[in-house]
C-alpha positions as CSV (number, residue, x, y, z in Angstrom):
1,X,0.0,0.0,0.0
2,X,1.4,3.1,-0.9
3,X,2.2,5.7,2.4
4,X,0.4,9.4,1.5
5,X,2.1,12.4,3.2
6,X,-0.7,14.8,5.5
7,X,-1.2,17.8,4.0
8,X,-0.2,20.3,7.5
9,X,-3.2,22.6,7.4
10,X,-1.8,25.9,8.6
11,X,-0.9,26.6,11.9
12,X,-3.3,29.0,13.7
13,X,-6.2,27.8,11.4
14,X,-10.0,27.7,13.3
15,X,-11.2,24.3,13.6
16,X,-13.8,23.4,11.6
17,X,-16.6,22.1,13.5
18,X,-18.4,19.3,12.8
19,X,-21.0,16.6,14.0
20,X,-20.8,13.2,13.6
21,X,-22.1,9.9,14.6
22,X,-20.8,8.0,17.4
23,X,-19.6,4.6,16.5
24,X,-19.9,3.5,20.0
25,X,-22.9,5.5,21.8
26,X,-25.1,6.0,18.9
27,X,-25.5,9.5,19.6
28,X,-24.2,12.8,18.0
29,X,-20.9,14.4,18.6
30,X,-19.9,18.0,17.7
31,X,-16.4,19.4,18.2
32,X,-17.3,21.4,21.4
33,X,-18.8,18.5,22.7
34,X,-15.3,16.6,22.9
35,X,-13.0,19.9,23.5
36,X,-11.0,20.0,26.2
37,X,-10.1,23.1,28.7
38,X,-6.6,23.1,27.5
39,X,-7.1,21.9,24.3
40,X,-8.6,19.3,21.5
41,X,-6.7,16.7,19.1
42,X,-8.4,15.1,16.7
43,X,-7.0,11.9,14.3
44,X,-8.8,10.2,11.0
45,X,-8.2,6.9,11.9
46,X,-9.4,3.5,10.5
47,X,-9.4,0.1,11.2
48,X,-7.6,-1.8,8.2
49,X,-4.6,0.7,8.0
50,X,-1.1,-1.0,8.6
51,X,0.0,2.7,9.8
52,X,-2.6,3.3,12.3
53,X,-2.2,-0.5,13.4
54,X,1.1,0.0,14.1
55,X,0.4,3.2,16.7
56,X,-2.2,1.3,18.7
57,X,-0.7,0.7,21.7
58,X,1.1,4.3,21.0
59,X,-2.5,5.7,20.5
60,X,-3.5,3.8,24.0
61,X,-0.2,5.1,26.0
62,X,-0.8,8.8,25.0
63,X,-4.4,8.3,25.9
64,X,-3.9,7.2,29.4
65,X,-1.3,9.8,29.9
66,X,-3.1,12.9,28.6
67,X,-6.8,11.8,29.2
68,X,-6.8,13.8,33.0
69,X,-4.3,16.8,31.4
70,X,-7.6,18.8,30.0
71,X,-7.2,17.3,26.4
72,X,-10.2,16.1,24.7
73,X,-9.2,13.8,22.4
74,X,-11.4,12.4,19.4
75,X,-11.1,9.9,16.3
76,X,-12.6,9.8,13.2
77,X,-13.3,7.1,10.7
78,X,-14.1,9.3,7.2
79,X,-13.1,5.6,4.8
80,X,-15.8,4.6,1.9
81,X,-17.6,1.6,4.1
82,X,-18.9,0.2,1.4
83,X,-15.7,-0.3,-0.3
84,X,-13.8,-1.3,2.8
85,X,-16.3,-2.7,5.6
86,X,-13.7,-3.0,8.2
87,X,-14.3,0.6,8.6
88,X,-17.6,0.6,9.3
89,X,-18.5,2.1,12.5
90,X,-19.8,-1.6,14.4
91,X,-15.9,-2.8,13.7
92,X,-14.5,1.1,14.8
93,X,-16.7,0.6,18.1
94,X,-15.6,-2.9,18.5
95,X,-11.9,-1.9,17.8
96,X,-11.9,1.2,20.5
97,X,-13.3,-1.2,22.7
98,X,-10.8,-3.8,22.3
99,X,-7.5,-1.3,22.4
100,X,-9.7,0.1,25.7
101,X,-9.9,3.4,24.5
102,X,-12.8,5.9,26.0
103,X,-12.8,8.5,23.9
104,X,-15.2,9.3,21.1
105,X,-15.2,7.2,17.3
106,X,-16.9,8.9,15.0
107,X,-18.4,8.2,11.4
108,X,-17.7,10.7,8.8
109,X,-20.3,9.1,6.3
110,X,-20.5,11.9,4.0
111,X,-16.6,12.1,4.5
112,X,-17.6,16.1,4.8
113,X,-15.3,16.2,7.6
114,X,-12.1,14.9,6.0
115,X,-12.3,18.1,3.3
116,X,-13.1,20.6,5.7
117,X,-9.9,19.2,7.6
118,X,-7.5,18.8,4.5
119,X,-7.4,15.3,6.0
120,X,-4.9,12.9,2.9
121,X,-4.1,9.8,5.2
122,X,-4.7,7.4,8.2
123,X,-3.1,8.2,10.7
124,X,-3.3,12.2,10.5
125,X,-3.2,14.2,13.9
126,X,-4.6,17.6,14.3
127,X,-4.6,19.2,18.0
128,X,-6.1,22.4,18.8
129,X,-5.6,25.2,21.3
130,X,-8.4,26.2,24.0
131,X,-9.5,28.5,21.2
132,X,-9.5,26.1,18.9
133,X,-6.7,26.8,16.8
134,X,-4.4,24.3,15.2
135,X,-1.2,24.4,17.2
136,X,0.3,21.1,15.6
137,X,-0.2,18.8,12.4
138,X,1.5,16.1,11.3
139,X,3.1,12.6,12.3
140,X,2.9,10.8,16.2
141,X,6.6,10.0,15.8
142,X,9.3,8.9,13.4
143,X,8.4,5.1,13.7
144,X,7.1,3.4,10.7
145,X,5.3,-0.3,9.7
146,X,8.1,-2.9,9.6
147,X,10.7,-0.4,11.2
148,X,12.9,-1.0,14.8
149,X,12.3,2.2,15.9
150,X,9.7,2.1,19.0
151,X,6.2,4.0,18.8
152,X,6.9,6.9,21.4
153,X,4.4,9.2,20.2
154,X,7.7,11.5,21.0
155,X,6.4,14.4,18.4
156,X,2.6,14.6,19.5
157,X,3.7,14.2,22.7
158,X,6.5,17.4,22.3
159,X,3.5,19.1,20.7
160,X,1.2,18.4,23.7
161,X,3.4,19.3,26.5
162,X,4.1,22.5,24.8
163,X,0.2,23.3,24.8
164,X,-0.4,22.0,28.1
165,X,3.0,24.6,29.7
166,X,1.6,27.6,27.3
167,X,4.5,27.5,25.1
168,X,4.7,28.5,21.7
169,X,4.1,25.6,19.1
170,X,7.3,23.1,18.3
171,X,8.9,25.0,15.4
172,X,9.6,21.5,13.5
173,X,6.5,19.4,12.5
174,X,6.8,16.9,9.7
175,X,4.0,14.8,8.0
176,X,2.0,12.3,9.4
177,X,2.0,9.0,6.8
178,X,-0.2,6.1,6.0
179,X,-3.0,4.8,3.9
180,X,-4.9,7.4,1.9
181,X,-8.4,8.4,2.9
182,X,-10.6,5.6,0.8
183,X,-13.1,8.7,-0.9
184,X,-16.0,7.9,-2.2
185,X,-16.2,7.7,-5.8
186,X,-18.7,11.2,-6.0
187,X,-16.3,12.4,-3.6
188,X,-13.0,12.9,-5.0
């Protein structure tokens, strides 16, 4: 599969809101709904991706460290379901709970979401400020699929710890890479 590069939306750029489906509650979500005091990151994630496989237990580590630091953390499953059912929200839900995470899953049916965000790959991190500014785009960490290196989540977490101290954002932020976004033939 080839590895698409994220397209770093601008630094300082508003959020754009949304509302989604929960995969796992069945219920609505909306962007203030899963903000957090300090601030909000938000990944496109999916379930078949060999790139966002690898970060699991990365994704879990930096959810149980940051989860009581006033982060509000959210993922989002934007992938063409029809053309790759292991995205579907049922298998997102069933995934979140099998990694044990507690944060939101949401469906991005009319993948609406994924253009407003510039969103090109799975995994791509975006965290936002308390006004809801991006403050950092790109890659978790410089591990890759089939690599030694250990998933740290040493760049999100860089970019984190610089929120939560009220720091300036890291100067250096590279890519995140993975799978493309699976549009929807009307889509794209």
């Amino acid at each position: 599969m080839p590895a698409v590069k994220s397209s770093m939306m601008e630094i300082g750029t508003k959020a754009p809101l949304f509302e989604l489906q929960d995969c796992k509650k069945q219920s609505i979500s909306n962007f203030k709904s899963v903000s957090g005091k300090k601030g909000t990151l938000v990944m496109f994630v999916s379930h078949h991706c060999p790139y966002v496989k690898h970060l699991h237990s990365g994704i879990k580590s930096l959810w149980d460290d940051y989860k009581d630091k006033e982060i509000g953390f959210v993922a989002i499953s934007s992938n063409d379901i029809e053309n790759y059912p292991d995205d579907s929200p049922k298998n997102m839900a069933q995934l979140w709970d099998t990694l044990g995470l507690d944060f939101p899953i949401l469906y991005d049916e009319t993948q609406e979401v994924a253009l407003d965000y510039d969103a090109q790959c799975t995994p791509d991190f975006f965290l936002f400020d308390d006004q809801d500014c991006c403050y950092y785009r790109g890659r978790f960490d410089d591990s890759r699929v089939g690599d030694s290196a250990n998933v740290s989540g040493k760049d999100l977490r860089l970019a984190l710890d610089s929120l939560i101290d009220g720091q300036s954002p890291p100067n250096t932020q590279y890519p995140s890479i993975g799978c493309s976004i699976k549009w929807k033939q009307i889509t794209k």
